[in-house]
N, C-alpha and C positions, 0 to 999 in steps of 0.2 A: 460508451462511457458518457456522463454526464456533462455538461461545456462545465468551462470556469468559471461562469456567471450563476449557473445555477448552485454551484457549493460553497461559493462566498454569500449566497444569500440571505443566510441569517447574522455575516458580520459586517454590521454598516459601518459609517464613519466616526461611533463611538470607539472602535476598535482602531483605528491607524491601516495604512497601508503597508507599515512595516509587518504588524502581524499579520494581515491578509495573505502577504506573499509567504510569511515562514508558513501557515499552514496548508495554503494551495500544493507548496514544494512538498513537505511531508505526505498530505495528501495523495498527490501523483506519484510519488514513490512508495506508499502501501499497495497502492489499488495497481501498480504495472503488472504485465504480465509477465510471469517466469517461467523459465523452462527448469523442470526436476534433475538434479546433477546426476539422476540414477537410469533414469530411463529415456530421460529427453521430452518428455510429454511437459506440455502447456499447464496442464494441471494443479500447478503447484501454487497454494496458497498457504497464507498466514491463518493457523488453525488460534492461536491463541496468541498474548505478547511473548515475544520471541523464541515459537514454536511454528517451524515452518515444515507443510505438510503433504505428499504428493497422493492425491485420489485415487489413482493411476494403481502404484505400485506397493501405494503407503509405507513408503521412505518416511521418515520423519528426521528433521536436523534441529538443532538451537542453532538461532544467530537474532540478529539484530530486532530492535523494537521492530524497525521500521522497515526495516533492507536487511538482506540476507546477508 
């Protein structure tokens, strides 16, 4: 995974440090890795906005923009 320096890099200090940190946190919470409720495999990502989707088994659930 990428540092934290390199994904704030295109938001300089026109933007504030208060947004930097809200979107670092969002951020880190798309890109974590999950484990699929169905099979347990790592596999499981955000196929679309709150469409979360396992490779694996292709389980498919709704939840969160962000987070499951």
């Amino acid at each position: 995974m990428r540092g934290k320096d390199e994904i704030l890099r295109g938001l300089g200090a026109k933007y504030g440090a208060t947004l930097r940190r809200r979107y670092a946190k969002v951020y880190f919470m798309l890109k974590k890795r999950r484990s699929c409720p169905m099979c347990g495999s790592i596999r499981f990502k955000r196929e679309a906005t709150g469409i979360w989707k396992c490779h694996k088994c292709n389980y498919k659930v709704a939840g969160g923009a962000y987070d499951l």
